[in-house]
C-alpha positions in Angstrom: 164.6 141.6 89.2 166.9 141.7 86.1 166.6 139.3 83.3 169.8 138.8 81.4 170.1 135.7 78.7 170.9 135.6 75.3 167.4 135.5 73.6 165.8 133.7 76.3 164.4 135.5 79.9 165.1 132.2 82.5 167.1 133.5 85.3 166.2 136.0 87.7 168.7 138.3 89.8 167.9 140.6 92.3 170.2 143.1 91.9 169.2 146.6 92.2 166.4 147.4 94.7 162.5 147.0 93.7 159.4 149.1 94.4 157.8 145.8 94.6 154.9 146.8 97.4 153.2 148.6 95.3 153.9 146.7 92.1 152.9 143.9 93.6 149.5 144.9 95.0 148.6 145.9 91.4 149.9 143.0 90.1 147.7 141.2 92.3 144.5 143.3 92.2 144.9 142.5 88.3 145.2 138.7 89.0 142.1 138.7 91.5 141.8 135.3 92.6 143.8 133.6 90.1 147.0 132.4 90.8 148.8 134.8 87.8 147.8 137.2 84.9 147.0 136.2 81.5 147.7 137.6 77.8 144.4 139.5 78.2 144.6 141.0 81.6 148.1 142.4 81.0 146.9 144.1 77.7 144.2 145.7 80.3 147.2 146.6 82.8 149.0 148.4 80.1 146.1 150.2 78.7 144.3 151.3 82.2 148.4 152.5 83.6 148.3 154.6 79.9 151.6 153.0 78.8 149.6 152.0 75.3 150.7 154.4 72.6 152.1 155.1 69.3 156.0 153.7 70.9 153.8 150.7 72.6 151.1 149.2 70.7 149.0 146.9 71.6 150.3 144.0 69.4 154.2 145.2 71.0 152.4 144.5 74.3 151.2 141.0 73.1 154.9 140.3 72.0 156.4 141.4 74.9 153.6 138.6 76.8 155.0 135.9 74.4 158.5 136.5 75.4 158.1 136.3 79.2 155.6 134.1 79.7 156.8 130.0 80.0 156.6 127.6 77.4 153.3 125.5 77.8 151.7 128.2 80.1 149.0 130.7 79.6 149.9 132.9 82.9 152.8 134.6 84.1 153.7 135.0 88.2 155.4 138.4 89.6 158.7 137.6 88.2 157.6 137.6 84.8 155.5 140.4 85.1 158.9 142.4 86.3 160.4 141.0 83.3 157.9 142.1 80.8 157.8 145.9 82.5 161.6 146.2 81.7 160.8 145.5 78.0 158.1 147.9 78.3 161.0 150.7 79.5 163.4 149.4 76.9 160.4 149.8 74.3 159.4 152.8 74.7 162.7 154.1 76.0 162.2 155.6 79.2 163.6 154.6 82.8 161.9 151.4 84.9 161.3 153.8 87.6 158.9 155.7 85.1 157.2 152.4 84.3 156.8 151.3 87.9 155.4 155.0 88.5 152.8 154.1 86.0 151.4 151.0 87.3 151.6 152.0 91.1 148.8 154.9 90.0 147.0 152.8 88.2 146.3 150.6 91.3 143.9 148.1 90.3 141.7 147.8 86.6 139.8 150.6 86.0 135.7 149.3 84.8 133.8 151.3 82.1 130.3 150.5 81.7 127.5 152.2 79.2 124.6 154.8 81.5 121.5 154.0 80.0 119.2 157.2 78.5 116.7 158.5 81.1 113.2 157.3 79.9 111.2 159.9 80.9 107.6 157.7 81.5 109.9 155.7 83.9 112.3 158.0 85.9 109.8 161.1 85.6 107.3 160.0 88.7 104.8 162.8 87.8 103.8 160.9 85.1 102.7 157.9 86.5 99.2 157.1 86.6 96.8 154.2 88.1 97.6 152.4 91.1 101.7 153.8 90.4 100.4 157.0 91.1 99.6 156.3 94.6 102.9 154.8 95.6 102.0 151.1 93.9 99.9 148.3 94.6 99.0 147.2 97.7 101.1 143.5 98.8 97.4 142.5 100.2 94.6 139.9 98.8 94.2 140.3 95.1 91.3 141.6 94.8 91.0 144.3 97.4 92.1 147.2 96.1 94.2 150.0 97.4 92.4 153.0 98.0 88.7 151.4 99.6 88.2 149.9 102.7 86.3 147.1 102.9 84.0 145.5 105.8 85.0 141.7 106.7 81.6 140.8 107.5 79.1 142.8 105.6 79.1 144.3 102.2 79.8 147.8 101.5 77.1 150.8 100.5 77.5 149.6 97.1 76.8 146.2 97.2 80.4 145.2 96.5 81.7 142.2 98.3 84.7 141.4 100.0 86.8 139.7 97.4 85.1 139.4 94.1 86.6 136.2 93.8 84.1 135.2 97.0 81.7 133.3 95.0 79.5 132.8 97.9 79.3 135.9 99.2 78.5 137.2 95.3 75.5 135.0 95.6 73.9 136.2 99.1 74.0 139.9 97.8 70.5 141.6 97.8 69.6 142.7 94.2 71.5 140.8 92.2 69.5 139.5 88.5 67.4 136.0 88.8 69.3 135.0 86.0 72.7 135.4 88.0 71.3 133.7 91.1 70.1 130.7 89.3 73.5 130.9 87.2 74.7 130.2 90.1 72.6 127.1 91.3 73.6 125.7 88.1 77.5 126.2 88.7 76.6 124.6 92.5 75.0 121.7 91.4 77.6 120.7 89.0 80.2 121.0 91.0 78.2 118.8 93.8 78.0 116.1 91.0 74.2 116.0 91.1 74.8 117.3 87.7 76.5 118.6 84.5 76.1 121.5 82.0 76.0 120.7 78.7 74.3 117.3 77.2 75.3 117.4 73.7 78.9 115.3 75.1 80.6 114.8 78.5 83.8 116.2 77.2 82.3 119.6 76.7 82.1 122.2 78.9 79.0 124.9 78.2 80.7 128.9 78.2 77.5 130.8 77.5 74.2 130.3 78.8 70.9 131.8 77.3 68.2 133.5 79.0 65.5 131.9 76.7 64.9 128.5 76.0 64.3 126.5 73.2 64.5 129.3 70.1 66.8 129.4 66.9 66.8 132.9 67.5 68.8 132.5 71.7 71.2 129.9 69.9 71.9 132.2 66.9 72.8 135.7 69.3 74.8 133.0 71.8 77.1 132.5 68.9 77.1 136.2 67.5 79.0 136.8 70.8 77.1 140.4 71.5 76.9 141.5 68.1 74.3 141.9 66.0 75.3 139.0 63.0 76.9 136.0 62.6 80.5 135.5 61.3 81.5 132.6 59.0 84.2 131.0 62.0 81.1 130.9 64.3 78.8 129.8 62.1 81.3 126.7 61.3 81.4 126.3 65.1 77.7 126.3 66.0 77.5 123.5 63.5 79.7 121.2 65.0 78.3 122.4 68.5 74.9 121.5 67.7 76.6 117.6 66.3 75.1 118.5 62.7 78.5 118.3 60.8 79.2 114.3 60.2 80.1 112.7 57.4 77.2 113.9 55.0 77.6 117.3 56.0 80.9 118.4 56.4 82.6 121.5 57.5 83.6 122.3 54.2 79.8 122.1 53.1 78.9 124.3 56.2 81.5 126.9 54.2 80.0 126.1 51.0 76.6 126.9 53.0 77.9 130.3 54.6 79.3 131.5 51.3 76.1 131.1 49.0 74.0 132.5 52.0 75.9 135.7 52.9 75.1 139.2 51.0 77.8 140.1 48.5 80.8 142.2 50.0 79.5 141.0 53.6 81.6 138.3 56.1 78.4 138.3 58.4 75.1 137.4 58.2 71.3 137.9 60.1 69.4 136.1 61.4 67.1 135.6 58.3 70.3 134.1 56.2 71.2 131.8 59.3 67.7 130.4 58.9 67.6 130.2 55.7 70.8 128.6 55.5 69.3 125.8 58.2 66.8 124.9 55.9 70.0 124.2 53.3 71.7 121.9 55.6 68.5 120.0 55.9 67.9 119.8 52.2 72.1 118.7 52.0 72.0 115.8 54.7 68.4 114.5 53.6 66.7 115.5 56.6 63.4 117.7 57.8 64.4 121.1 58.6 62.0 120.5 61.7 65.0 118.5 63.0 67.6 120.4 62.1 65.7 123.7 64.1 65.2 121.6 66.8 69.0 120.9 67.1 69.8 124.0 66.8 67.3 125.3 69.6 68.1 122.4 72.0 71.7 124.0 72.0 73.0 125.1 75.6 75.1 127.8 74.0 79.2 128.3 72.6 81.0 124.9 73.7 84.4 124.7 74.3 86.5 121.4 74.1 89.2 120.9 76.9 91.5 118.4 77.2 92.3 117.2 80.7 96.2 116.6 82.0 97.5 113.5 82.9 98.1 112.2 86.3 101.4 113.4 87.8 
């Protein structure tokens, strides 16, 4: 389709022969599903069907775009697209023929994409390790495991239950500690409602339970949290847990407290400095330091405050 007009490409005459089958099927294979081809996808056309050089540049083929394509539209239909590929010949001076050649091999748009780098703890599977080793995790119960089998009635050789998360079953076990089993009993009667752990306040839910009762010294290794001392955050907390920071005593004066009863170049201190810094809160708030050991003692361990969600 030939193009003639003085400066302006609006009239369309078919009069030498086309190679338009296979024009047209790149044309459209450019255009995918839209009904013509844009600024940007004919840049792409020219570059994949390697007509873009140092006689065609890319801002010759952006020109070229802006000549044929209508005024007011973004897209240009078949006839335009024949249009531009004669300014392409007459640009870089070669035939038609040779430009049609060009596009007909190039077919359709040709995709690049970036391969990543083999990571060899991903892609190498003799490294694997764990449960990956074996082929992966089993799509089972959490819980089970992968490479035991277990009995659905009765416990293994080892005493393991069936699903660890089998709170019941934990409980029937043979063997298990007195202080687990009556762990336990405490766990089932609160959640019967018969009663509650922790009576320092209802909105406090008791984390660690001592073995003893009724000593400064259970309360003080509840809070040390399996080490041997005390740290200044806990010590701040066991205060508040055991209601003896109000507005006498405040958390700044339980700092104050911790500070003046810690050994120099320390952060933690023993049992003798958490004692003696007992008897200081006593002397700060005005009170006997009977009452403020008893406090302490009467504690049911490291409290947590939770907050509970709305209705929804």
């Amino acid at each position: 389709a030939r193009r003639r007009s003085s400066g302006d490409i609006s009239e369309v005459n078919e009069d030498i022969p086309r190679a338009w089958g296979t024009v047209e099927r790149t044309f459209k294979a450019f255009c995918g599903i839209k009904p013509g081809m844009d600024g940007k996808t004919f840049a792409k056309l020219c570059k994949d069907a390697n007509m873009v050089d140092k006689s065609l540049t890319k801002t010759d083929v952006d020109l070229i775009f802006a000549k044929v394509v209508q005024k007011g539209n973004r897209r240009i239909g078949l006839e335009h697209f024949d249009a531009a590929l004669e300014l392409i010949a007459e640009k870089k001076g070669m035939r038609l023929e040779d430009v049609w050649s060009h596009v007909r091999c190039c077919g359709g748009p040709v995709l690049t994409s970036t391969k990543a780098e083999t990571v060899r703890f991903y892609d190498d599977k003799s490294t694997y390790t764990g449960t990956h080793a074996q082929g992966g995790p089993d799509p089972g119960r959490k819980g089970r495991g992968t490479g035991l089998t277990w009995s659905a009635t009765t416990p293994s050789s080892s005493g393991v239950p069936n699903s660890p998360r089998d709170f019941e079953t934990i409980m029937s076990l043979p063997g298990l500690p007195s202080a687990l089993t009556s762990v336990g009993s405490i766990l089932d009667e609160g959640r019967r409602g018969t009663g509650r752990v922790g009576s320092l306040s209802e909105k406090k839910i008791a984390q660690q339970l001592r073995g003893k009762d009724g000593t400064v010294e259970d309360t003080f290794r509840a809070y040390c949290a399996n080490k041997p001392d005390l740290d200044g955050k806990s010590f701040v907390k066991l205060c508040k847990d055991c209601e003896i920071v109000d507005d006498v005593f405040t958390q700044i004066d339980a700092d104050l407290i911790f500070a003046k009863v810690v050994s120099r170049g320390h952060r933690r201190i023993t049992l003798g400095q958490f004692e003696l810094s007992l008897r200081m809160m006593a002397q700060k708030k005005g009170v006997e330091e009977d009452d403020i050991f008893r406090r302490v003692a009467e504690s049911e361990g490291v409290l947590h405050a939770g907050t509970q969600a709305d209705y929804v």
